[in-house]
mmCIF file as Biopython writes it, N, C-alpha, C and O atoms, coordinates in Angstrom:
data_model
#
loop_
_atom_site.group_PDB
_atom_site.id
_atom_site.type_symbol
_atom_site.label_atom_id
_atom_site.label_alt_id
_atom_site.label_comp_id
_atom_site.label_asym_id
_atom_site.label_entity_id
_atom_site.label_seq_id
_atom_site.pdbx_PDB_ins_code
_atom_site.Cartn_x
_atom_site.Cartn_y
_atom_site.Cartn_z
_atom_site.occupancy
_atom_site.B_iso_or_equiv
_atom_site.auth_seq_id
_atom_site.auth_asym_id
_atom_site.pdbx_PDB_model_num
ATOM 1   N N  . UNK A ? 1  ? 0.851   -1.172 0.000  1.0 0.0 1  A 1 
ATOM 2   C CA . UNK A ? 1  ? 0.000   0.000  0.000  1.0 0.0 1  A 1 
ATOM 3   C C  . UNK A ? 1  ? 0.901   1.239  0.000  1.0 0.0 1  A 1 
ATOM 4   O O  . UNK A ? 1  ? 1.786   1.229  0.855  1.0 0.0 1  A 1 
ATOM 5   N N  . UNK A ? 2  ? 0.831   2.311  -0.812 1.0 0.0 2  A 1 
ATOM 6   C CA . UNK A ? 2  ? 1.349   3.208  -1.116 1.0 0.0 2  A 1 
ATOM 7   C C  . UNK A ? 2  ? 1.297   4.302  0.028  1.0 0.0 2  A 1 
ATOM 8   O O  . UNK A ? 2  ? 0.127   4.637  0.214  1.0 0.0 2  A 1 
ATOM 9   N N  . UNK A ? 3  ? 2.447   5.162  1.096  1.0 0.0 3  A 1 
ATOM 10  C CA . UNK A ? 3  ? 2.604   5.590  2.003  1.0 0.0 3  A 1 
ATOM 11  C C  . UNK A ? 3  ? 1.658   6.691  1.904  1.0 0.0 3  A 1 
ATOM 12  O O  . UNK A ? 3  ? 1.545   7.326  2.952  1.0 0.0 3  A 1 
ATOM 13  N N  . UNK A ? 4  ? 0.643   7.257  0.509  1.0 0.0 4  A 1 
ATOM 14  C CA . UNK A ? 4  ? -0.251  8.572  0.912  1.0 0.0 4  A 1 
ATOM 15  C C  . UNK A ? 4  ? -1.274  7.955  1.163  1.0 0.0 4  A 1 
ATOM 16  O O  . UNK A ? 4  ? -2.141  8.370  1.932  1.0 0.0 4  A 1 
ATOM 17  N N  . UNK A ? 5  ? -1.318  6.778  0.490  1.0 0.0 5  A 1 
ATOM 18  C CA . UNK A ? 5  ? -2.611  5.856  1.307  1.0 0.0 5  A 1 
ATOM 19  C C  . UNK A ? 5  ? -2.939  5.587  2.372  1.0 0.0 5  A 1 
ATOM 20  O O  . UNK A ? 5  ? -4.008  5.760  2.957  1.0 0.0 5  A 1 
ATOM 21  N N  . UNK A ? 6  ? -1.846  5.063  2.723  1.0 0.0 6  A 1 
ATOM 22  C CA . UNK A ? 6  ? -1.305  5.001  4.503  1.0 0.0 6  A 1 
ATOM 23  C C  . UNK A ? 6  ? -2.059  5.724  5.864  1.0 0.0 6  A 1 
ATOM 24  O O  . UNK A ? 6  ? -2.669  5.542  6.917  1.0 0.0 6  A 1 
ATOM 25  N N  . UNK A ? 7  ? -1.284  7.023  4.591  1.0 0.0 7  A 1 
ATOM 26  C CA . UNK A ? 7  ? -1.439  8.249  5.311  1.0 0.0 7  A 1 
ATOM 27  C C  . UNK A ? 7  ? -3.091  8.662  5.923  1.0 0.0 7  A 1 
ATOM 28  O O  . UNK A ? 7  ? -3.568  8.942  7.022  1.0 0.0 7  A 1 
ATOM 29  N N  . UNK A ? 8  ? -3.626  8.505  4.452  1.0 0.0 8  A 1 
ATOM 30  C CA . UNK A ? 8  ? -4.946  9.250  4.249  1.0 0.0 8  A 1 
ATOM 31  C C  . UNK A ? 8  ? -5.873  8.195  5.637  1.0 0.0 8  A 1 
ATOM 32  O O  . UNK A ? 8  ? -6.258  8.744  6.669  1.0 0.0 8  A 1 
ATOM 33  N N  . UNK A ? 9  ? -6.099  6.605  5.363  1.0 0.0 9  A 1 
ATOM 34  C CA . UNK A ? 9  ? -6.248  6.113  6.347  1.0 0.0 9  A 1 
ATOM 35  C C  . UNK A ? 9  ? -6.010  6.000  7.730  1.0 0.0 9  A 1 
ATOM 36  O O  . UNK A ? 9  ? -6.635  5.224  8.453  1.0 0.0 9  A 1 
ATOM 37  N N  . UNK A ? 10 ? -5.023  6.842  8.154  1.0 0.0 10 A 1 
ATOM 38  C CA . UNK A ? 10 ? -4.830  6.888  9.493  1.0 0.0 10 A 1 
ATOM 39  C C  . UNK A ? 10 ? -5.585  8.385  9.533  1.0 0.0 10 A 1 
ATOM 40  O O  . UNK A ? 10 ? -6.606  8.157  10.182 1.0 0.0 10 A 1 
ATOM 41  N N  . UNK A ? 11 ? -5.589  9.167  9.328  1.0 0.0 11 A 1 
ATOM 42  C CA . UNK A ? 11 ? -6.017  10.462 9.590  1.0 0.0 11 A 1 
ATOM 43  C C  . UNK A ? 11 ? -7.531  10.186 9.264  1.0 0.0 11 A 1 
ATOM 44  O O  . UNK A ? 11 ? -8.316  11.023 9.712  1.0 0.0 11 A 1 
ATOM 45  N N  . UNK A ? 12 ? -8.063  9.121  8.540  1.0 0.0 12 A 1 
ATOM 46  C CA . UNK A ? 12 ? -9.835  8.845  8.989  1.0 0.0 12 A 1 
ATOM 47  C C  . UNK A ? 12 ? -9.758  8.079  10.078 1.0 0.0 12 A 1 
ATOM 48  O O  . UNK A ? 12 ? -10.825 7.604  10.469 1.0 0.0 12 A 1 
ATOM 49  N N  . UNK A ? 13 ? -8.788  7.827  10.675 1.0 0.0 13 A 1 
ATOM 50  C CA . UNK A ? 13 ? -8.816  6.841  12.008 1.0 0.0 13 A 1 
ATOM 51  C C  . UNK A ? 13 ? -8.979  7.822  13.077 1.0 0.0 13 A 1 
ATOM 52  O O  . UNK A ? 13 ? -9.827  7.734  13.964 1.0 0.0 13 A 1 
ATOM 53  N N  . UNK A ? 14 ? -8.083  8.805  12.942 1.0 0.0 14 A 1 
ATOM 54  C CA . UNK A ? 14 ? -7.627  9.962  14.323 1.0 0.0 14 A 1 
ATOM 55  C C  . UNK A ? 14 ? -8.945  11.159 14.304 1.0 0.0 14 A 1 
ATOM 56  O O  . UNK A ? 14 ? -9.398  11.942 15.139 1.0 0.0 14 A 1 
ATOM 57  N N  . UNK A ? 15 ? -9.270  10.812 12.846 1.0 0.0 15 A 1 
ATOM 58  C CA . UNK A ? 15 ? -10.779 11.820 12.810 1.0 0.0 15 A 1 
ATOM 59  C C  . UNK A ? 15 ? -11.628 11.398 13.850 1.0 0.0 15 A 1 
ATOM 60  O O  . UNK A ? 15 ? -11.866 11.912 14.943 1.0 0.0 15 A 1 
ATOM 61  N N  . UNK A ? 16 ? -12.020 10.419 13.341 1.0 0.0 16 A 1 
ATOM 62  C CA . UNK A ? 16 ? -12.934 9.019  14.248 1.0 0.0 16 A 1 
ATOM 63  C C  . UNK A ? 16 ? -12.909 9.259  15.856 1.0 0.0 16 A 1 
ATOM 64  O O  . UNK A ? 16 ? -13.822 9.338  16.678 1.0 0.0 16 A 1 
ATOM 65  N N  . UNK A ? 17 ? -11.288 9.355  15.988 1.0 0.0 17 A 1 
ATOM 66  C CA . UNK A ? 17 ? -11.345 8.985  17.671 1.0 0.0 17 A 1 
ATOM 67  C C  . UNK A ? 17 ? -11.647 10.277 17.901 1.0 0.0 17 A 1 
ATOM 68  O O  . UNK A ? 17 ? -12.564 10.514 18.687 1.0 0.0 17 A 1 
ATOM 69  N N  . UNK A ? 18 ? -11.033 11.219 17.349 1.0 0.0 18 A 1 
ATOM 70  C CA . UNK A ? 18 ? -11.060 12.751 17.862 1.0 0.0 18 A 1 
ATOM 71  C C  . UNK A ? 18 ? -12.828 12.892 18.187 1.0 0.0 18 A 1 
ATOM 72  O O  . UNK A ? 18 ? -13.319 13.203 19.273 1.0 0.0 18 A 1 
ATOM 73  N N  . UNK A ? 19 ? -13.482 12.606 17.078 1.0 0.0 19 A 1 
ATOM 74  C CA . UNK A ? 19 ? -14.925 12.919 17.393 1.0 0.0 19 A 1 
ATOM 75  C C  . UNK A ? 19 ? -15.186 11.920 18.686 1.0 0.0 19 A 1 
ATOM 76  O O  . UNK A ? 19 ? -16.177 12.290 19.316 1.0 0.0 19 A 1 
ATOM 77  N N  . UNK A ? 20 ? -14.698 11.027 19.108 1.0 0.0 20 A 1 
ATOM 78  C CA . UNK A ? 20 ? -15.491 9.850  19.971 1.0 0.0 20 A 1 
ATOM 79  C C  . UNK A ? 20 ? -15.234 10.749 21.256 1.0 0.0 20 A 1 
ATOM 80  O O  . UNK A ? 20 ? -15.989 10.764 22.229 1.0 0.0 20 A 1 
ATOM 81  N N  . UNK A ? 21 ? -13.924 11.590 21.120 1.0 0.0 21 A 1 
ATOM 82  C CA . UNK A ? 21 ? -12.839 12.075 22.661 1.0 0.0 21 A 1 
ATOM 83  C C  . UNK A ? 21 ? -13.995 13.383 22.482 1.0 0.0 21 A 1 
ATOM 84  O O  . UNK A ? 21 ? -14.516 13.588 23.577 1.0 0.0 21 A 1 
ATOM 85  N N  . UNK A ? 22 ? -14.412 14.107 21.646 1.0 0.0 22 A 1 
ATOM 86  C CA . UNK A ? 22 ? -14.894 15.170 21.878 1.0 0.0 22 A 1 
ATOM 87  C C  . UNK A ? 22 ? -16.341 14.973 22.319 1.0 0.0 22 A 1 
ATOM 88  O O  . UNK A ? 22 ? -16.752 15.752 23.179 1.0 0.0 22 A 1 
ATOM 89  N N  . UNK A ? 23 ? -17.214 13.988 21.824 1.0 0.0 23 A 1 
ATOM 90  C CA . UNK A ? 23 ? -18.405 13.692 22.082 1.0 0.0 23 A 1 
ATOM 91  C C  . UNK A ? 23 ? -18.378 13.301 23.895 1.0 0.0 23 A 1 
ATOM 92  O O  . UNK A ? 23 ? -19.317 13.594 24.634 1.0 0.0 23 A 1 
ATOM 93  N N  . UNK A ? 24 ? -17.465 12.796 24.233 1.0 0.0 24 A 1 
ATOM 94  C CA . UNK A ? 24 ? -17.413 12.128 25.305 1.0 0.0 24 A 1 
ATOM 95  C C  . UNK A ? 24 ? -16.926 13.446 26.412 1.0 0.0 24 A 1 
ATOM 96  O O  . UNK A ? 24 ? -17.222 13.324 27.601 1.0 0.0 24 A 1 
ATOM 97  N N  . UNK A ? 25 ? -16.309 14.461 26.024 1.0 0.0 25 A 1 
ATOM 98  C CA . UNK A ? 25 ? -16.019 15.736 27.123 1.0 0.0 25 A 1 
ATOM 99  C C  . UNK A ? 25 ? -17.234 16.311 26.812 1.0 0.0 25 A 1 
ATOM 100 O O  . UNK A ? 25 ? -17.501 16.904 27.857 1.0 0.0 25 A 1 
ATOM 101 N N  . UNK A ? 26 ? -18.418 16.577 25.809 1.0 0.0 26 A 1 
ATOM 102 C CA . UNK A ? 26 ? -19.521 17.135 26.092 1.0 0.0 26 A 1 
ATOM 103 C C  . UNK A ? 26 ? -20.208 16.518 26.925 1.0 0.0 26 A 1 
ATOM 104 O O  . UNK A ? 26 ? -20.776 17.313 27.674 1.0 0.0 26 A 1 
ATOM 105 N N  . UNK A ? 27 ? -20.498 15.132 27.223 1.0 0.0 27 A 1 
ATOM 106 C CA . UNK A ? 27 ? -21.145 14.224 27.894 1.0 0.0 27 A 1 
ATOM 107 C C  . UNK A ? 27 ? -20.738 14.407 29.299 1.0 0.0 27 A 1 
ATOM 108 O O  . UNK A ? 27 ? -21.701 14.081 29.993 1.0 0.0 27 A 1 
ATOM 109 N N  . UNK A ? 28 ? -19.691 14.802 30.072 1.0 0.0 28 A 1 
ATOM 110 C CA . UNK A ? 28 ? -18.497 15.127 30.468 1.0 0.0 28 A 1 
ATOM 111 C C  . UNK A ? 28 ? -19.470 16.616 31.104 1.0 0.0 28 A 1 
ATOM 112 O O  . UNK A ? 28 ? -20.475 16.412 31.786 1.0 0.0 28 A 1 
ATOM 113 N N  . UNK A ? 29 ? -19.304 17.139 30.984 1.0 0.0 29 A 1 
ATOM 114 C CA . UNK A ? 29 ? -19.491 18.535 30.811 1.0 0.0 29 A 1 
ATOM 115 C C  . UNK A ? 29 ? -21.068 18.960 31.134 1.0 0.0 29 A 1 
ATOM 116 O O  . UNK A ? 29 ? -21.456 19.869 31.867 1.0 0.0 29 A 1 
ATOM 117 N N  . UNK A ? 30 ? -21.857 18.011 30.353 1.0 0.0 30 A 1 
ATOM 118 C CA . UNK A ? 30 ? -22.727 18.565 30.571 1.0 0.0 30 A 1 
ATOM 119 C C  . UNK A ? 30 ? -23.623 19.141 29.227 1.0 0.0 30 A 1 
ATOM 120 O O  . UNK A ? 30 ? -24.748 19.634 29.322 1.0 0.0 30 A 1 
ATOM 121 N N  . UNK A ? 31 ? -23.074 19.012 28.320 1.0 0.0 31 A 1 
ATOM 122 C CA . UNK A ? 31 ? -23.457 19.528 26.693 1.0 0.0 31 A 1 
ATOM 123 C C  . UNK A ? 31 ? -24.289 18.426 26.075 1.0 0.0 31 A 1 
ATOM 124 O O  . UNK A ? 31 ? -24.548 17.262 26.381 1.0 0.0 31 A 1 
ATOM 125 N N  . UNK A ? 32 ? -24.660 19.381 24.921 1.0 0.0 32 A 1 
ATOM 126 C CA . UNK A ? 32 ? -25.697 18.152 23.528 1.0 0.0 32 A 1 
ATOM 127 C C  . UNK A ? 32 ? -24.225 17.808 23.008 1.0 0.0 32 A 1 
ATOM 128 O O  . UNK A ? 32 ? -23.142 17.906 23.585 1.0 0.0 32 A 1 
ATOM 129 N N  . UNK A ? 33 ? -24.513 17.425 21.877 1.0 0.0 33 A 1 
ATOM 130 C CA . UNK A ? 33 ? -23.888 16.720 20.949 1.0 0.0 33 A 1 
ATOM 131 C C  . UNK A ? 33 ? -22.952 17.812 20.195 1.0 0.0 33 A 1 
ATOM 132 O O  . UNK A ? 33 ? -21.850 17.503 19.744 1.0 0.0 33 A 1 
ATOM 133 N N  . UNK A ? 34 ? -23.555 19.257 20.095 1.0 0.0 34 A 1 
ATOM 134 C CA . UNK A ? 34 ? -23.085 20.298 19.563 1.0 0.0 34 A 1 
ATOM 135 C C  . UNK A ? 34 ? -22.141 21.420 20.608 1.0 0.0 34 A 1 
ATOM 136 O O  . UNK A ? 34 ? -21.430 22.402 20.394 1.0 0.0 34 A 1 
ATOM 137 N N  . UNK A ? 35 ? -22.480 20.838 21.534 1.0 0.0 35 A 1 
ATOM 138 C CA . UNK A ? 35 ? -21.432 21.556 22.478 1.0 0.0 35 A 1 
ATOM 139 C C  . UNK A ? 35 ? -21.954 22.651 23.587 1.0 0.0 35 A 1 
ATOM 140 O O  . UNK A ? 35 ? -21.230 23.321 24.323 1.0 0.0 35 A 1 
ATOM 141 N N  . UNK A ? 36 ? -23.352 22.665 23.528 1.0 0.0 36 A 1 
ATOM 142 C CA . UNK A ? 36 ? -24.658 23.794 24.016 1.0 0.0 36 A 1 
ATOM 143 C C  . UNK A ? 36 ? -24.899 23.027 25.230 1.0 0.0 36 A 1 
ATOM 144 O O  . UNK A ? 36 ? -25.355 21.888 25.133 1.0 0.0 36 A 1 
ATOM 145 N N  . UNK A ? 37 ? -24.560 23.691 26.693 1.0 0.0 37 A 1 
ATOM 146 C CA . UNK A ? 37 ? -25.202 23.598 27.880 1.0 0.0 37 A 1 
ATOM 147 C C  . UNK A ? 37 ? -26.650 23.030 27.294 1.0 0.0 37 A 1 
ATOM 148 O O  . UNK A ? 37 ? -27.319 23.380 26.322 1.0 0.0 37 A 1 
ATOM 149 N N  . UNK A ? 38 ? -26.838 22.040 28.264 1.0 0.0 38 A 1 
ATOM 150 C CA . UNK A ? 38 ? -28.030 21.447 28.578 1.0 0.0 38 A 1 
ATOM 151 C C  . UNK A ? 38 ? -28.902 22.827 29.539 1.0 0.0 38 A 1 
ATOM 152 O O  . UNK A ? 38 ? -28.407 23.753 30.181 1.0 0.0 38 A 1 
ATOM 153 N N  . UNK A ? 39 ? -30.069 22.536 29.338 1.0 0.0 39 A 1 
ATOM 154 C CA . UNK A ? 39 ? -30.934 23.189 30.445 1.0 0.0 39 A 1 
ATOM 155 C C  . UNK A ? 39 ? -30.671 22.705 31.870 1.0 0.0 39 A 1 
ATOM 156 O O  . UNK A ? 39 ? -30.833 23.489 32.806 1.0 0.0 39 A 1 
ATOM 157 N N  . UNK A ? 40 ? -30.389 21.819 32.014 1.0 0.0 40 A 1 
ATOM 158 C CA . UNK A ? 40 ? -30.044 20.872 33.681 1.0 0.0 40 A 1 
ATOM 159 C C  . UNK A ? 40 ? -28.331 21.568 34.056 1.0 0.0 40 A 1 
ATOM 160 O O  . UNK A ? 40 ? -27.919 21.740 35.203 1.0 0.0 40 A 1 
ATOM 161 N N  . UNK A ? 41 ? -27.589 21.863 32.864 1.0 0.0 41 A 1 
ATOM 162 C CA . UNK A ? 41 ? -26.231 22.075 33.709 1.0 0.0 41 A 1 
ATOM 163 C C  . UNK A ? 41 ? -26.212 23.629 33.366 1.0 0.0 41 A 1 
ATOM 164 O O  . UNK A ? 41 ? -25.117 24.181 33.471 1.0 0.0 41 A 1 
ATOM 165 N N  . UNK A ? 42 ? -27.708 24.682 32.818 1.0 0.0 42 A 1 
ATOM 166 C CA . UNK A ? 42 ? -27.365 25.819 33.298 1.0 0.0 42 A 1 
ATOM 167 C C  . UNK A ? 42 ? -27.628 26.074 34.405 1.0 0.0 42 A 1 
ATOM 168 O O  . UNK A ? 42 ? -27.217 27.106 34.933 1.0 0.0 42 A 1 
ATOM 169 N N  . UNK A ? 43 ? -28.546 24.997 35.165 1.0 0.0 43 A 1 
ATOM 170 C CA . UNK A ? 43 ? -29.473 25.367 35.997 1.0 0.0 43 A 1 
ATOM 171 C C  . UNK A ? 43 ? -28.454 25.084 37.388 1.0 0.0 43 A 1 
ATOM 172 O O  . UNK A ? 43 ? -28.361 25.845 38.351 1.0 0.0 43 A 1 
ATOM 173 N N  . UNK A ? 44 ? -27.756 23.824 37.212 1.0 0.0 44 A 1 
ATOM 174 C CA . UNK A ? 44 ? -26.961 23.652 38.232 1.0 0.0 44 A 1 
ATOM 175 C C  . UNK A ? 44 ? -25.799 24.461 37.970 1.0 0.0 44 A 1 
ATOM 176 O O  . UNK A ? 44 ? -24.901 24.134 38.745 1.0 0.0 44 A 1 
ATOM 177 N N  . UNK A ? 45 ? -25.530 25.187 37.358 1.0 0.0 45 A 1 
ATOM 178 C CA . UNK A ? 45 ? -24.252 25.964 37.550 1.0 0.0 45 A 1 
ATOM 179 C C  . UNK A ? 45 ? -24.380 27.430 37.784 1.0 0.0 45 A 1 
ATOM 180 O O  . UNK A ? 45 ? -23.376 28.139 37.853 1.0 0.0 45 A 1 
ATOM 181 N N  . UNK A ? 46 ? -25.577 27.899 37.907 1.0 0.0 46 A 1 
ATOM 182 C CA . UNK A ? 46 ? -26.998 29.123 38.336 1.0 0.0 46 A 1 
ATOM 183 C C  . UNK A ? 46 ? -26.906 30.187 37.582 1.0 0.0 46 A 1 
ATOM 184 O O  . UNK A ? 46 ? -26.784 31.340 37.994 1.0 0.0 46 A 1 
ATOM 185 N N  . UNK A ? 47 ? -26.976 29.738 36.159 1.0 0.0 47 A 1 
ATOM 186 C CA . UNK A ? 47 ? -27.163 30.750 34.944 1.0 0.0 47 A 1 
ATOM 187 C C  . UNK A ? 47 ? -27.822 30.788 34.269 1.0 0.0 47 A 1 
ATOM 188 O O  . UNK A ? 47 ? -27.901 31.633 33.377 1.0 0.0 47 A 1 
ATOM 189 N N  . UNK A ? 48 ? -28.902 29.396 34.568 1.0 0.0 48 A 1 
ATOM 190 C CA . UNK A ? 48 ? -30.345 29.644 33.968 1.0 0.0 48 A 1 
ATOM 191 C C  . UNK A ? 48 ? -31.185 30.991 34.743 1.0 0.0 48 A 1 
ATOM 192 O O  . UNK A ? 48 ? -32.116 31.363 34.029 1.0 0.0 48 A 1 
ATOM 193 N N  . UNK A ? 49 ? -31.113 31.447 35.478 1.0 0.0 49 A 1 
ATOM 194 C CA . UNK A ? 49 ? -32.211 32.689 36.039 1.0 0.0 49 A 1 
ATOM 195 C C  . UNK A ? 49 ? -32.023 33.979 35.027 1.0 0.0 49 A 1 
ATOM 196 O O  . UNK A ? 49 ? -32.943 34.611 34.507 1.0 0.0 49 A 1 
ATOM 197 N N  . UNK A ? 50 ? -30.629 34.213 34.876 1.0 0.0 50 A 1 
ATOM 198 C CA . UNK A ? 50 ? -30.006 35.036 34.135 1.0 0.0 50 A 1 
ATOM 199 C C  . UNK A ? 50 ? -30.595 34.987 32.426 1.0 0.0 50 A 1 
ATOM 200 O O  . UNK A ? 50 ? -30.367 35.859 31.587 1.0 0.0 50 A 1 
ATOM 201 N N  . UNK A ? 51 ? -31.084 34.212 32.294 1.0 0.0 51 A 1 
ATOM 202 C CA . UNK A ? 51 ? -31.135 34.348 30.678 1.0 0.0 51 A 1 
ATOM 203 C C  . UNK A ? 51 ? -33.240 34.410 30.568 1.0 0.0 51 A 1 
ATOM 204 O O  . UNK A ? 51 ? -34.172 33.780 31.067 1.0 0.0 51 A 1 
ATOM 205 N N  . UNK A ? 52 ? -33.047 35.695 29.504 1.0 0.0 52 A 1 
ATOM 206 C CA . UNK A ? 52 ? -34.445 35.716 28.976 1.0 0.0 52 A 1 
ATOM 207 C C  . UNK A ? 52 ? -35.162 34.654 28.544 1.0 0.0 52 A 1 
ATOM 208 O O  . UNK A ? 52 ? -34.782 33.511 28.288 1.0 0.0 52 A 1 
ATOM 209 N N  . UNK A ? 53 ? -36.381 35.207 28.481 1.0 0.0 53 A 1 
ATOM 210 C CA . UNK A ? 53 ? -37.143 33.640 28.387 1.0 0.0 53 A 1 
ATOM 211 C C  . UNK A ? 53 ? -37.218 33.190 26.803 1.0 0.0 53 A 1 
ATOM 212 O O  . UNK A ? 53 ? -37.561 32.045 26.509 1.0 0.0 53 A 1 
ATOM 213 N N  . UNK A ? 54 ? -36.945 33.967 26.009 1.0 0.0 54 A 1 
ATOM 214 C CA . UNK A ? 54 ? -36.307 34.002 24.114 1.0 0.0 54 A 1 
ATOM 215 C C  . UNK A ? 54 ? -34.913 32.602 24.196 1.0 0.0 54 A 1 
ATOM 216 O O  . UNK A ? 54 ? -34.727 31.673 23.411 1.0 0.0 54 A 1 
ATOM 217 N N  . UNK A ? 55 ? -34.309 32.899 25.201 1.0 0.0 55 A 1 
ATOM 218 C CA . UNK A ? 55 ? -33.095 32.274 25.258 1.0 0.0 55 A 1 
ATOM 219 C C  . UNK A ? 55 ? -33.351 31.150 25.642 1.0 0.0 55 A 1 
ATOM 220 O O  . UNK A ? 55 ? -33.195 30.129 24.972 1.0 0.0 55 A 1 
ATOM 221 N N  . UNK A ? 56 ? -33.744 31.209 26.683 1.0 0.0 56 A 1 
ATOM 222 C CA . UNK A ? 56 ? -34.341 29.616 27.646 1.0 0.0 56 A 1 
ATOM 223 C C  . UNK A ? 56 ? -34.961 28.792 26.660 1.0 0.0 56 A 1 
ATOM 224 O O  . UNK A ? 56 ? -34.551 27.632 26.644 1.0 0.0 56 A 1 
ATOM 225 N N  . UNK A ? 57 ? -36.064 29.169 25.628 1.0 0.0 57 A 1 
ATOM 226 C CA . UNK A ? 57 ? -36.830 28.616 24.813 1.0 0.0 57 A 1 
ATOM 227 C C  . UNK A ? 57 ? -36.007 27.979 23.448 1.0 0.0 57 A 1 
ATOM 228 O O  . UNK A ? 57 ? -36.190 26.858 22.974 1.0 0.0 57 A 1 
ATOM 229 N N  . UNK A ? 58 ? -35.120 28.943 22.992 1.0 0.0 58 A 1 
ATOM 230 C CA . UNK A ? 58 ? -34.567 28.066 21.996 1.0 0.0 58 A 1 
ATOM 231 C C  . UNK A ? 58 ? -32.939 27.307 22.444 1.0 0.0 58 A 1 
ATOM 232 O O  . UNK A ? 58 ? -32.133 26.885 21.614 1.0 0.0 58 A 1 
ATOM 233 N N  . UNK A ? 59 ? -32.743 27.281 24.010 1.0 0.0 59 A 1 
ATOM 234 C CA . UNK A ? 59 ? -32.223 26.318 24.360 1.0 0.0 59 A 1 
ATOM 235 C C  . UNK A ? 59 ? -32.681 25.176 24.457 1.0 0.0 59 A 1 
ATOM 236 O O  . UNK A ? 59 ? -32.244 24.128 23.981 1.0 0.0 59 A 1 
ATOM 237 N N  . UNK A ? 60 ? -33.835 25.419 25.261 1.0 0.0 60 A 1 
ATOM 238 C CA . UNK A ? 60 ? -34.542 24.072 25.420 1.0 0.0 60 A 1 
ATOM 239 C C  . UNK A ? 60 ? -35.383 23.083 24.181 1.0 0.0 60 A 1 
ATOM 240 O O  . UNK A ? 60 ? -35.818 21.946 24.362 1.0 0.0 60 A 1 
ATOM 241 N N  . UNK A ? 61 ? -35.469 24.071 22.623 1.0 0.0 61 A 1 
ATOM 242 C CA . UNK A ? 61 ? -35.690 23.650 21.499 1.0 0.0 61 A 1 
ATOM 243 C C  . UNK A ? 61 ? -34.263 22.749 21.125 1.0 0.0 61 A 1 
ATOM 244 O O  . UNK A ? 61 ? -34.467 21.535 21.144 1.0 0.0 61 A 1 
ATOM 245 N N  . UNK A ? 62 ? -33.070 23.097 20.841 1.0 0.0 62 A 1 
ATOM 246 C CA . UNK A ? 62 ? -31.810 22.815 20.867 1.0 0.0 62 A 1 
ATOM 247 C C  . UNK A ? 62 ? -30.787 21.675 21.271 1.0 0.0 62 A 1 
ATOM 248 O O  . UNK A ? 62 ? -29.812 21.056 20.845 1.0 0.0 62 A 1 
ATOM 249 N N  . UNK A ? 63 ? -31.682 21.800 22.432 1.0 0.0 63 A 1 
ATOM 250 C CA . UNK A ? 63 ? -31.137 20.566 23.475 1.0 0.0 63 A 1 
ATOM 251 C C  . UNK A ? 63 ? -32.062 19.533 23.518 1.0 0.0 63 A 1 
ATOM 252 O O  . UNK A ? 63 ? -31.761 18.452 24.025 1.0 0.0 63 A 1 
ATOM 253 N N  . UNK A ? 64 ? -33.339 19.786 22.960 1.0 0.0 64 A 1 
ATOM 254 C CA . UNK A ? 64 ? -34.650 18.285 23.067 1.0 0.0 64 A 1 
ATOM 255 C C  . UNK A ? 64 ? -33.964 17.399 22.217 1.0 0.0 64 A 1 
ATOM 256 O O  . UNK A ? 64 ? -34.431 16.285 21.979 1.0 0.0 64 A 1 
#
């Protein structure tokens, strides 16, 4: 197998994990899938009171 081949295949490998390592610190954290506070970890970290109810609503659209 030709070494850019190689190449190209390992870097869809490190893609792969990178997404598995990043999915897993949102989970981690407290996030969706996209990286957006949950409604539960604004609430426990006390920055849901702070946000209008425009905001609250298309968080909680976001995060369903």
């Amino acid at each position: 197998m030709p070494t850019a081949k190689k190449r190209e295949l390992l870097m869809e490998l490190r893609k792969g994990q990178l997404q598995e390592l990043v999915q897993a610190y949102y989970r981690v954290r407290g996030w969706n899938r996209e990286g957006i506070p949950t409604p539960e970890t604004l609430k426990r970290i006390g920055l849901w009171p702070f946000l209008n109810e425009q905001v609250r609503s298309r968080i909680m659209e976001i995060t369903a």
